[in-house]
C-alpha positions as CSV (number, residue, x, y, z in Angstrom):
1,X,-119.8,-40.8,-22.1
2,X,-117.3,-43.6,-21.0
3,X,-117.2,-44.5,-17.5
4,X,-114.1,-46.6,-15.7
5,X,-115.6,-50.3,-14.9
6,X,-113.6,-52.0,-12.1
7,X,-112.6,-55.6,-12.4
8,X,-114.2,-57.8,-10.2
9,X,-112.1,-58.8,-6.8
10,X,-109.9,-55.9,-7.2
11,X,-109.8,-53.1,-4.3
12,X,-109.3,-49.8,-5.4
13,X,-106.5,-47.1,-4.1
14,X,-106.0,-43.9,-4.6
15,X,-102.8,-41.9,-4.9
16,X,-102.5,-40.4,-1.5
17,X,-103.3,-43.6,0.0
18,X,-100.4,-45.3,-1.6
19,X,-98.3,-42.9,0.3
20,X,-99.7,-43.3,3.5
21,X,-98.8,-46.7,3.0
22,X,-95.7,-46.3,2.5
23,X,-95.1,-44.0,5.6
24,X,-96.1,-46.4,7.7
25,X,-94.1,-49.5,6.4
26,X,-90.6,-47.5,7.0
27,X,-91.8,-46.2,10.4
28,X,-92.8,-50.6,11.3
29,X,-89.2,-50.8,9.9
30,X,-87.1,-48.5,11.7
31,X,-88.7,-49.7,15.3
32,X,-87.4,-53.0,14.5
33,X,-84.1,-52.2,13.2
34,X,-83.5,-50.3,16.8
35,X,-84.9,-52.8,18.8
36,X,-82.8,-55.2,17.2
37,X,-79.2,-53.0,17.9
38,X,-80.6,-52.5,21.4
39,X,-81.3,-56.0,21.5
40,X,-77.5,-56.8,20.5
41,X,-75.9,-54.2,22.4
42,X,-76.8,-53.2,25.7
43,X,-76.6,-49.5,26.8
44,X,-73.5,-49.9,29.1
45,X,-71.2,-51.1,26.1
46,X,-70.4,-47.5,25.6
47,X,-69.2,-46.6,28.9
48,X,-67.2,-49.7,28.8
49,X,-65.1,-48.3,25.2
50,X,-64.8,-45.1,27.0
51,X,-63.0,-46.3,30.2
52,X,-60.9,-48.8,28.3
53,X,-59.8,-45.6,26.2
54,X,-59.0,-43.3,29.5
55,X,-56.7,-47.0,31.3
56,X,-54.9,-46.4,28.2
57,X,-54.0,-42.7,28.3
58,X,-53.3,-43.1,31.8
59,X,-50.8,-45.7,31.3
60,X,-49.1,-43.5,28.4
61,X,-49.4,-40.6,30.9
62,X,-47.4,-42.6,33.9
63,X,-45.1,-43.5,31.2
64,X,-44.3,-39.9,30.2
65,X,-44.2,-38.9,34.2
66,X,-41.4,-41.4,35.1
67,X,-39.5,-40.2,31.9
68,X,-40.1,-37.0,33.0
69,X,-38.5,-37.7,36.5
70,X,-35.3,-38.7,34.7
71,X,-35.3,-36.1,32.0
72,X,-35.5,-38.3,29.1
73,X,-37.6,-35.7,27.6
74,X,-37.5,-37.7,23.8
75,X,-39.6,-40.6,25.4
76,X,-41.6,-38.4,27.6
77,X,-42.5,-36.7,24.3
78,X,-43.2,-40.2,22.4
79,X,-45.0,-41.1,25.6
80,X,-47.4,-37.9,25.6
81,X,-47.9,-37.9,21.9
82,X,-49.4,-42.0,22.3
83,X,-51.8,-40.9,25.3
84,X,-52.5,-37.8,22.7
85,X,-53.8,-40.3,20.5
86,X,-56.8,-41.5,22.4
87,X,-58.7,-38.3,21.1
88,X,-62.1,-39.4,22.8
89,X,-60.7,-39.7,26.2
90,X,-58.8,-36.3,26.4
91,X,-61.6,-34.5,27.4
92,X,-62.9,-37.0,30.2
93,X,-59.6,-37.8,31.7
94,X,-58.7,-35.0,34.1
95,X,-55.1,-36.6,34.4
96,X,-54.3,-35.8,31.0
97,X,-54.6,-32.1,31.7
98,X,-52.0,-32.8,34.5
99,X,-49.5,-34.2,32.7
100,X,-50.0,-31.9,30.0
101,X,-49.4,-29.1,32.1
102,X,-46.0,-30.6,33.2
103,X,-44.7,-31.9,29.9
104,X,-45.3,-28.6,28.4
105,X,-43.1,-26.8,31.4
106,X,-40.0,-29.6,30.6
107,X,-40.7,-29.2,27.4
108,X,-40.1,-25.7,27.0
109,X,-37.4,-25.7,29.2
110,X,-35.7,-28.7,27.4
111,X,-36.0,-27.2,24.3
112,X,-34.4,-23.9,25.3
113,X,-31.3,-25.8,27.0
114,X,-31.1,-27.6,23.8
115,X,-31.5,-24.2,21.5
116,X,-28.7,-23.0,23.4
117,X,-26.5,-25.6,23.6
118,X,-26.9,-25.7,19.8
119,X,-26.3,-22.4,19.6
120,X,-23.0,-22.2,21.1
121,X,-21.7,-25.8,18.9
122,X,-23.0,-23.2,15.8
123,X,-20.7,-20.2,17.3
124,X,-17.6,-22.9,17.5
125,X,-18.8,-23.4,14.0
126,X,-19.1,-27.5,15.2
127,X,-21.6,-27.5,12.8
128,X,-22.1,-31.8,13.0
129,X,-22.9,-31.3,16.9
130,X,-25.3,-28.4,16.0
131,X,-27.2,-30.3,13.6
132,X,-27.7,-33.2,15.9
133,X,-29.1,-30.8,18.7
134,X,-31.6,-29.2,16.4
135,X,-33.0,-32.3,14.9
136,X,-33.4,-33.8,18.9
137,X,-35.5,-30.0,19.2
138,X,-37.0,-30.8,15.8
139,X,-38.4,-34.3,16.9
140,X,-39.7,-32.8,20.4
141,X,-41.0,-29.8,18.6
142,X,-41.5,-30.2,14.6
143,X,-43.2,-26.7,14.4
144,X,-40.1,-25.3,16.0
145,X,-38.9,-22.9,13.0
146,X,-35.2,-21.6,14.4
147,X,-34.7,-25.4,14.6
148,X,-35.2,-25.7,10.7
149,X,-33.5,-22.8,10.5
150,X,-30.0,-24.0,11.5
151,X,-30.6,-27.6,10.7
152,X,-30.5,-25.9,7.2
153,X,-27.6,-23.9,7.7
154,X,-25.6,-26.9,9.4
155,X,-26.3,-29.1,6.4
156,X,-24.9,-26.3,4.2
157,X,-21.9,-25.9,6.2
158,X,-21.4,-29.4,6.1
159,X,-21.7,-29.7,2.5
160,X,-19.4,-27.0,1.8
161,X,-17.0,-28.7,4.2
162,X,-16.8,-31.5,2.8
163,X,-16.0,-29.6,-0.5
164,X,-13.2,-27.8,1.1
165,X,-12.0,-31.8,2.3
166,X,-12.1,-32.7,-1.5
167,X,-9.9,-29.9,-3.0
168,X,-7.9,-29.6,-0.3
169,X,-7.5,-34.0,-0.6
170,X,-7.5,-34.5,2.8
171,X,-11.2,-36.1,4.0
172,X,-10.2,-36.2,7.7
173,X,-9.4,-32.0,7.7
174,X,-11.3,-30.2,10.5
175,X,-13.0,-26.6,10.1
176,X,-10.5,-24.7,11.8
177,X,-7.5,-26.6,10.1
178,X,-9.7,-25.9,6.5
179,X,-10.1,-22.1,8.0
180,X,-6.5,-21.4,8.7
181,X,-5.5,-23.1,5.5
182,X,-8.2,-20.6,3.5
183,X,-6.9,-17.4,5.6
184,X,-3.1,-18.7,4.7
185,X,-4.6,-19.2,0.9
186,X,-6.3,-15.5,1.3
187,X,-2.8,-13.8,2.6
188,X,-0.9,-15.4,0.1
189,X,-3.2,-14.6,-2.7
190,X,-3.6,-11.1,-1.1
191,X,-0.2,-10.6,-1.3
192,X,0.5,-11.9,-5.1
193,X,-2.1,-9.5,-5.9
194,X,-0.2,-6.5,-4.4
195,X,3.1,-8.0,-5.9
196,X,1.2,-7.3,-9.1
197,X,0.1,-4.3,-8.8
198,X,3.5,-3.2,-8.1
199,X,4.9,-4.9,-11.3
200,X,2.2,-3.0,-13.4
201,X,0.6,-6.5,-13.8
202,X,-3.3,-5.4,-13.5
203,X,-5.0,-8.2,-15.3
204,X,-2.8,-11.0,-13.4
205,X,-3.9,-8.6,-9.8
206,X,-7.6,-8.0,-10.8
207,X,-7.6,-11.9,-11.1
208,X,-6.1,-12.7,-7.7
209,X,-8.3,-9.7,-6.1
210,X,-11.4,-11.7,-7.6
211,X,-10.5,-14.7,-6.1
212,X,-9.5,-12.9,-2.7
213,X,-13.4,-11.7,-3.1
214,X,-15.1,-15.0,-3.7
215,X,-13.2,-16.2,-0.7
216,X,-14.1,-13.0,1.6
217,X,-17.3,-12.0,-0.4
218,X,-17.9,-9.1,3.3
219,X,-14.5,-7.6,3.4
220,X,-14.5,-3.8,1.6
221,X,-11.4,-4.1,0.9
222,X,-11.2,-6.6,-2.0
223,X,-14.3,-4.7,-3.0
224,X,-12.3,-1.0,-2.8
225,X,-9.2,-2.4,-4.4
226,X,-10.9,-4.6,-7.3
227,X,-12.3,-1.2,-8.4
228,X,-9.2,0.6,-8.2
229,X,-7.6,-1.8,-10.1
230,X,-10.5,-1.8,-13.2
231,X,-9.9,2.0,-13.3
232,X,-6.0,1.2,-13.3
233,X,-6.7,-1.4,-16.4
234,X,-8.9,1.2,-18.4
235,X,-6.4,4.5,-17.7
236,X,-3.4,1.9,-19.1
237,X,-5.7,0.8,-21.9
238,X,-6.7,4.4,-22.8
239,X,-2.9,5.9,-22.4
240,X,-1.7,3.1,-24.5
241,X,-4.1,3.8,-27.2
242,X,-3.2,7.5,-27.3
243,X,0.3,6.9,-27.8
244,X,0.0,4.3,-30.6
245,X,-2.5,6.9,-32.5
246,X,-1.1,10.1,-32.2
247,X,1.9,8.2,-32.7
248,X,0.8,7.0,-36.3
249,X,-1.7,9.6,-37.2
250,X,-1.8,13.0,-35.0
251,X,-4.4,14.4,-37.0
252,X,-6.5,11.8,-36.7
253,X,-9.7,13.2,-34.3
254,X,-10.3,10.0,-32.1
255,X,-6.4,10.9,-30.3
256,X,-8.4,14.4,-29.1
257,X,-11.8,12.3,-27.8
258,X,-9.6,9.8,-25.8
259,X,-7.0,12.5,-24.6
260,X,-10.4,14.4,-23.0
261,X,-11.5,11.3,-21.8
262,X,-8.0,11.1,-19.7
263,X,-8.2,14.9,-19.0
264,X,-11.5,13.6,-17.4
265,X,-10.6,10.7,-15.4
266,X,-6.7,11.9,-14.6
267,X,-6.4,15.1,-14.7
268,X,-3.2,15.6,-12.6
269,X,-1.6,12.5,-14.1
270,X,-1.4,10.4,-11.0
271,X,-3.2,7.6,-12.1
272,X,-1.1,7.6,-15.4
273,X,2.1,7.7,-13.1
274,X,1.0,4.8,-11.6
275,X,-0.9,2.7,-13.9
276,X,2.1,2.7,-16.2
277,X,6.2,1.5,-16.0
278,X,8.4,4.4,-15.8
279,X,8.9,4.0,-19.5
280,X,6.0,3.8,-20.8
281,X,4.9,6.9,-18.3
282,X,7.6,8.9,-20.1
283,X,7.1,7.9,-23.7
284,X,3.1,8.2,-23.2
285,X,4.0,11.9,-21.9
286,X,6.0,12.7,-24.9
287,X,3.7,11.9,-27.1
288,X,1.3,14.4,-25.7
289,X,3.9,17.0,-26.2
290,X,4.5,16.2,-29.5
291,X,0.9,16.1,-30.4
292,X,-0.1,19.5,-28.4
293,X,3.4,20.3,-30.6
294,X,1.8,19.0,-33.8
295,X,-1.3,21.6,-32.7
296,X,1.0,24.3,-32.1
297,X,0.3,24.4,-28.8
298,X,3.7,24.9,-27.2
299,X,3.2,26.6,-24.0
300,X,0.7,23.3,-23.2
301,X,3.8,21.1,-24.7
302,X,6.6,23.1,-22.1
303,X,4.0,22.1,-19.2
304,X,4.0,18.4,-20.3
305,X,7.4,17.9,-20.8
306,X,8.7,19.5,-17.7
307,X,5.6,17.8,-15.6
308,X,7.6,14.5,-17.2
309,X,10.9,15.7,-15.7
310,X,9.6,16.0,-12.2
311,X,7.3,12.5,-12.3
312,X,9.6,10.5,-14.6
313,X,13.4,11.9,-14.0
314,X,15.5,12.8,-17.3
315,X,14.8,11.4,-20.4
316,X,16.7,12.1,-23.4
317,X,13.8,13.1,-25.9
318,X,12.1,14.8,-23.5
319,X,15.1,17.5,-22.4
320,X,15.5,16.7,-26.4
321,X,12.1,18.6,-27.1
322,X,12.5,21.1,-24.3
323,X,15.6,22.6,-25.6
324,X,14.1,22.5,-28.9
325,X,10.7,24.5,-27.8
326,X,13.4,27.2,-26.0
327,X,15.3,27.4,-29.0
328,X,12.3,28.3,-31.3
329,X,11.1,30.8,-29.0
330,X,14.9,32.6,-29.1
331,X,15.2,31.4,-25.3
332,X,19.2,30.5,-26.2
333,X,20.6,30.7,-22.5
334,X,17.6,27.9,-21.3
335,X,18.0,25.8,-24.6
336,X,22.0,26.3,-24.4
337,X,21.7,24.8,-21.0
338,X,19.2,21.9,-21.5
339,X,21.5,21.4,-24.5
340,X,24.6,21.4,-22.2
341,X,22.7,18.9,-19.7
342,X,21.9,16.0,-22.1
343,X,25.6,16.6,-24.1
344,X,26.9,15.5,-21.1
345,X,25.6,12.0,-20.2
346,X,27.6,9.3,-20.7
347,X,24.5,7.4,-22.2
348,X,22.5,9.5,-24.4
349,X,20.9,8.1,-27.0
350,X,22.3,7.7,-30.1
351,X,19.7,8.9,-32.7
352,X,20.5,12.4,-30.5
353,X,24.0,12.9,-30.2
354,X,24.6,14.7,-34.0
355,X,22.0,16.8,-33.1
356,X,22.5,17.8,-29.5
357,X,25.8,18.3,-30.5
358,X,25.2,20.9,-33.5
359,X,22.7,22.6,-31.2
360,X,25.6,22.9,-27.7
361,X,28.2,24.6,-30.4
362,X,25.9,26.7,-32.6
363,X,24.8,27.8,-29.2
364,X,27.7,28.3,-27.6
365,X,29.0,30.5,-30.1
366,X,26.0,32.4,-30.3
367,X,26.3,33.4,-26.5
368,X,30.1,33.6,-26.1
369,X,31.6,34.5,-29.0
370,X,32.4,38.4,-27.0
371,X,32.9,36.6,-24.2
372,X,35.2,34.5,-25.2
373,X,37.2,36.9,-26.8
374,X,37.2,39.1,-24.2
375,X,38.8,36.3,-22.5
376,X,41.4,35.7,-24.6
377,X,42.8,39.0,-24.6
378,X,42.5,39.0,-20.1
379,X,44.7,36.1,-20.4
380,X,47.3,37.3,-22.6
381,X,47.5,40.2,-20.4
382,X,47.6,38.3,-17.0
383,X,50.3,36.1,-18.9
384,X,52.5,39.0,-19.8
385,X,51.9,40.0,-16.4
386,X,53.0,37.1,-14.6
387,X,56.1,36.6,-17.3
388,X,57.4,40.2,-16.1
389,X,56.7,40.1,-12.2
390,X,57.6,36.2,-11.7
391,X,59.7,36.8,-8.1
392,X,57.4,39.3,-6.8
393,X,54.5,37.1,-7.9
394,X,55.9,34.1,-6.3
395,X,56.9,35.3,-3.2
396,X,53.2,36.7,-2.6
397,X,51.8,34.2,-3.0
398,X,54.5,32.0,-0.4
399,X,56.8,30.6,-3.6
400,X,53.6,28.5,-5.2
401,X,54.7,29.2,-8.5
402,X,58.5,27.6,-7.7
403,X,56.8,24.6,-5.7
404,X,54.1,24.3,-8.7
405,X,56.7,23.9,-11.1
406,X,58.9,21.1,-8.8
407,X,56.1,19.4,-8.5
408,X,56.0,20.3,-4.5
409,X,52.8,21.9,-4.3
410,X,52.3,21.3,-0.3
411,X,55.2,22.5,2.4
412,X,56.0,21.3,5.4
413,X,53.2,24.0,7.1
414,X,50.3,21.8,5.6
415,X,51.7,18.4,6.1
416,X,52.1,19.6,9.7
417,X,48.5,20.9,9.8
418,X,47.0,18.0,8.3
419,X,49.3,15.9,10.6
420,X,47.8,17.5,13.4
421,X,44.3,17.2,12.4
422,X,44.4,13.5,12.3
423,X,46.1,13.3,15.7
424,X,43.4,14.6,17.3
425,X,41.2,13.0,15.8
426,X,42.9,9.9,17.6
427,X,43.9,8.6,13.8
428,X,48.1,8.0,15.3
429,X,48.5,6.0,11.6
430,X,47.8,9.0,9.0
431,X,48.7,11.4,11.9
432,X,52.4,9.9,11.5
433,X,52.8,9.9,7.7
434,X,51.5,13.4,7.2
435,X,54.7,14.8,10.3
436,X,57.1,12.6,8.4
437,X,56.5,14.5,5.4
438,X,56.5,17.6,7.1
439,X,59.7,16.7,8.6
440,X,61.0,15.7,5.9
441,X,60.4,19.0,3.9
442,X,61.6,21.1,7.1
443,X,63.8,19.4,9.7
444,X,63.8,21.9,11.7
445,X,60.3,21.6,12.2
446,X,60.1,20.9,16.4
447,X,56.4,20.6,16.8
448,X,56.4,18.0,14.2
449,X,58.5,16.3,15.9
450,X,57.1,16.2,19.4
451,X,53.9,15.4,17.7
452,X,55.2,12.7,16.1
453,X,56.7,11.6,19.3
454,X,53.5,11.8,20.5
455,X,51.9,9.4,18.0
456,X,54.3,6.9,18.3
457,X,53.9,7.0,22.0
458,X,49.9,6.7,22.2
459,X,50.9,3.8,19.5
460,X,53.5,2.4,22.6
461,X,56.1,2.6,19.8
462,X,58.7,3.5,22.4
463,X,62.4,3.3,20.5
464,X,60.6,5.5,17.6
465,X,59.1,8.1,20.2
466,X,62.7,8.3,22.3
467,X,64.2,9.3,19.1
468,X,61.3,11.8,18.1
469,X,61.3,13.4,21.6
470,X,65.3,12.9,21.8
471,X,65.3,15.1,18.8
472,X,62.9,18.0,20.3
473,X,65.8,17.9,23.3
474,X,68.8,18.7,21.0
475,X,66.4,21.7,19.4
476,X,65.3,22.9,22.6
477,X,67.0,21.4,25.7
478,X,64.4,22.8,28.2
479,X,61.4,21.3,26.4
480,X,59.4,20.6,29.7
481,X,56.9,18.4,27.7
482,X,59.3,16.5,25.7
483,X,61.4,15.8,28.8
484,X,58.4,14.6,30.8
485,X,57.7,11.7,27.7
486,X,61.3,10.9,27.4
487,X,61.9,10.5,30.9
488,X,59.0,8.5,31.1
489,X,60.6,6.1,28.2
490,X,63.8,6.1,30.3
491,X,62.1,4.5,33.3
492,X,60.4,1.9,30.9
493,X,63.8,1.2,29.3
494,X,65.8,1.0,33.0
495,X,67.6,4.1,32.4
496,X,67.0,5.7,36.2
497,X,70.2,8.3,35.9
498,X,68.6,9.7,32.2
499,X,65.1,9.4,33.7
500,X,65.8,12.1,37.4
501,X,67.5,14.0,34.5
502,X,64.7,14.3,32.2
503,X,62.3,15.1,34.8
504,X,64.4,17.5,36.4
505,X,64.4,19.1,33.0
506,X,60.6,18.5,33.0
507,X,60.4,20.4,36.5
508,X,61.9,23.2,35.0
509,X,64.0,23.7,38.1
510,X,67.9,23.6,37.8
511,X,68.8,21.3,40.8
512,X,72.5,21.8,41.8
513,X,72.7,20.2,45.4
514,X,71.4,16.7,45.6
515,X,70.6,14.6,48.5
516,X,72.3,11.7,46.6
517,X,74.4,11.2,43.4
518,X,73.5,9.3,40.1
519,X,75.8,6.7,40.7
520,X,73.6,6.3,44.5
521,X,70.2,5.9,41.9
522,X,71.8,3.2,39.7
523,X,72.4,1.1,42.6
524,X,69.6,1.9,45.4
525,X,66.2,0.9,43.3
526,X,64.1,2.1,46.3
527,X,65.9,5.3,46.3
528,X,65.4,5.8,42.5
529,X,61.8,4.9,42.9
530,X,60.8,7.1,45.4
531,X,62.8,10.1,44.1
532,X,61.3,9.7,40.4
533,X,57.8,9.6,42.0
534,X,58.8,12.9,43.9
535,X,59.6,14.3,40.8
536,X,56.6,13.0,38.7
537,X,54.3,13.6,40.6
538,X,55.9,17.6,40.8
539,X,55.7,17.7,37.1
540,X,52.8,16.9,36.8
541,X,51.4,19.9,38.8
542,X,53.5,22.0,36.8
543,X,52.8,20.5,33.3
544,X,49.3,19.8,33.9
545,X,49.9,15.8,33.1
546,X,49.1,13.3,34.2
547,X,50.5,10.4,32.6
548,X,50.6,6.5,34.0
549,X,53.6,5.3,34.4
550,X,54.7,2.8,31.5
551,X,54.6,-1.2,32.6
């Protein structure tokens, strides 16, 4: 059995011992290591940082008062946020709630006179003054998110402004100048568009319309019309593929699948009518017929080509095919006619004149060939008639058949008429060669020739009225109205003993003692004056007249 033999002047320690030795080394430590710190600084060190900290805050809170009282909120807020910074002193320095307090009432208030301020620049769409009031509300307040908001939207704006500056190669343009110009750009574009449409141009409008939509991406109208225009691009497209195919091959099946599919989309035609020139309208509806024709569809074909008639006006082929379809169905009066119609224009087509022709006289004999006979013989008769009974004839009908053949078809009655007609109408110029003829074909004519006096005198073509009326005084010497006139032209042409006499005749009262004698009017002016007025002014009771004297 081995036992453990110590060396000699060694102590021996055990395990747990060790530790406790240990222990109570670091506890000797740590009792120095304090009393050394307390040693180095004393206890009141501390207080002294902490009031040093809270001089500090108070001088950055006086700082943001006085800014305050002159409402220079941005260094108020550079002020607060400095005393802010002394973290240790908030709590301890009761002035700091103060101010807080305050600054946070100006604050808010600043920043809402600022939001709306920027608000209004952002209605006037003065975007550069928006943005600089939302970054001075982004600096006071950085959490502020309406102030993002439109600081983003400004820079936009600005952008695209300076966009519009470049294409329109102008840098100093303003927004309203760049906003009427675009509005002038959107009219004008508007407008081509619409000028396109009309021309049947739908590719060059849908462009246009397009363009009018990028530039006013919220107005339903670009939106309404850019639709209507696709659908006017695909009915063209689709009509103009039906007439090229049934053209060429009628039997082929895709003319029925894209005739449905315009059944489908224009059934009444309308979009047809006005997706397509007047031309092309008509020729697309003809080939229909002839391809509801080629089917033996006829009655469909009739509806087609008459819908064409009504939407489209006359067109040769398509009266051309109408008569045809009445002709095959033994309708000869309705084909005769359509037949009858297109025979006579001036400019029908060439490649149907042989044939319209043939048709109008095959026709015509068909229907009148009794008729026309029957006709024949009536004449002869009538002629025969007329031969035998020429006088009798003649003087029915009030000698037309003696002025016919003396080339004096109208008498002095209808020049007369007619002459009469036109002076009423106040026309004196037509009114006077219509009574020359008539007095000139009956001279005996005297209301022709008191009308024509009459002219002449509304026309204040005296010499040709004294004669006219003179005339009517040899025919009928007591003509009251003729006598009125011509004494009236007596007085105008100084001829006072022919003017009492004329208006005595006028009065229709045979004067045979007088007061005075003629050769007493030729040489007393006064007397001559007052008498004629006497005697106007009596005849014009009687005749109802009232005529000015002539000057």
């Amino acid at each position: 059995m081995s036992t453990n033999k110590q060396a000699p002047g060694k102590l021996s320690i055990t395990p747990s011992a060790r530790n406790l030795l240990r222990l109570l080394v670091f506890a000797v430590f740590a009792c120095a290591s304090a009393a050394f710190f307390f040693a180095c600084f004393p206890a009141g060190a501390f207080a002294q940082i902490s009031a040093r900290e809270i001089n500090l805050q108070n001088i950055a809170l006086n700082k943001c008062e006085q800014y305050l009282k002159v409402n220079k909120i941005e260094l108020a807020s550079k002020s607060f946020e400095e005393a802010s910074s002394y973290e240790r002193a908030m709590e301890a320095n009761p002035n700091y709630k103060k101010v807080k307090e305050t600054f946070d009432k100006r604050k808010k208030e600043y920043i809402k006179e600022l939001t709306d301020k920027g608000n209004q620049f952002f209605l006037e769409k003065k975007f550069e003054d928006c943005k600089k009031i939302f970054l001075k509300v982004s600096f006071i307040d950085s959490e502020n998110a309406q102030a993002k908001d439109k600081i983003e939207i400004c820079e936009q704006q600005l952008k695209l402004l300076e966009h519009k500056r470049e294409v329109y190669h102008n840098p100093s343009l303003d927004l309203k100048t760049i906003e009427k110009w675009d509005v002038e750009r959107l009219k004008h574009v508007s407008m081509q568009a619409i000028d396109m449409i009309n021309k049947k141009n739908f590719t060059a409008a849908l462009a246009f319309l397009r363009e009018c939509k990028q530039k006013d991406p919220n107005n339903p109208y670009f939106e309404e019309k850019i639709r209507t225009v696709e659908l006017f691009i695909k009915i063209q497209g689709m009509a103009n593929a039906f007439t090229g195919k049934s053209s060429a091959a009628p039997n082929d099946p895709t003319c029925e699948v894209i005739l449905g599919g315009l059944e489908k989309e224009d059934k009444n035609y309308k979009l047809r009518r006005y997706s397509l020139d007047e031309r092309n309208f008509s020729k697309h509806m003809v080939s229909i017929a002839k391809y509801y024709l080629f089917k033996g569809r006829h009655d469909d074909a009739e509806s087609i080509l008459k819908l064409n008639l009504e939407m489209s006006g006359l067109a040769d082929e398509t009266s051309f095919l109408l008569a045809k379809i009445y002709y095959d169905r033994q309708e000869y009066m309705h084909s005769y006619l359509t037949f009858k119609t297109l025979r006579a224009k001036a400019d029908l087509v060439a490649e149907f004149k042989p044939q319209t022709r043939n048709y109008y006289y095959e026709l015509l004999f068909r229907l009148y060939k009794l008729l026309m006979l029957t006709t024949l013989i009536q004449a002869a008769i009538l002629v025969n008639m007329a031969y035998r009974s020429y006088p009798i004839v003649d003087y029915a009908f009030d000698g037309i058949i003696t002025r016919f053949f003396t080339f004096r078809m109208y008498d002095s009655k209808y020049y007369y008429e007619k002459g009469m007609i036109n002076y009423n109408k106040a026309n004196y110029d037509r009114a006077v060669t219509n009574l020359a003829k008539s007095i000139s074909l009956d001279k005996s004519n005297v209301s022709a020739y008191h009308t024509l006096g009459l002219c002449y005198y509304k026309q204040k073509v005296y010499d040709q009225a004294r004669l006219s009326f003179e005339a009517v005084i040899r025919m009928t010497p007591n003509n009251q109205r003729a006598a009125y006139y011509l004494a009236l032209i007596y007085d105008y042409m100084k001829m006072p003993k022919e003017a009492i006499r004329m208006l005595e005749v006028a009065r229709g009262i045979t004067v045979t003692n007088r007061n005075f004698t003629m050769l007493e009017i030729e040489k007393n002016k006064r007397l001559y004056l007052g008498t004629f007025q006497d005697y106007k002014v009596s005849a014009d009771k009687i005749l109802n007249l009232n005529e000015p004297v002539i000057t």
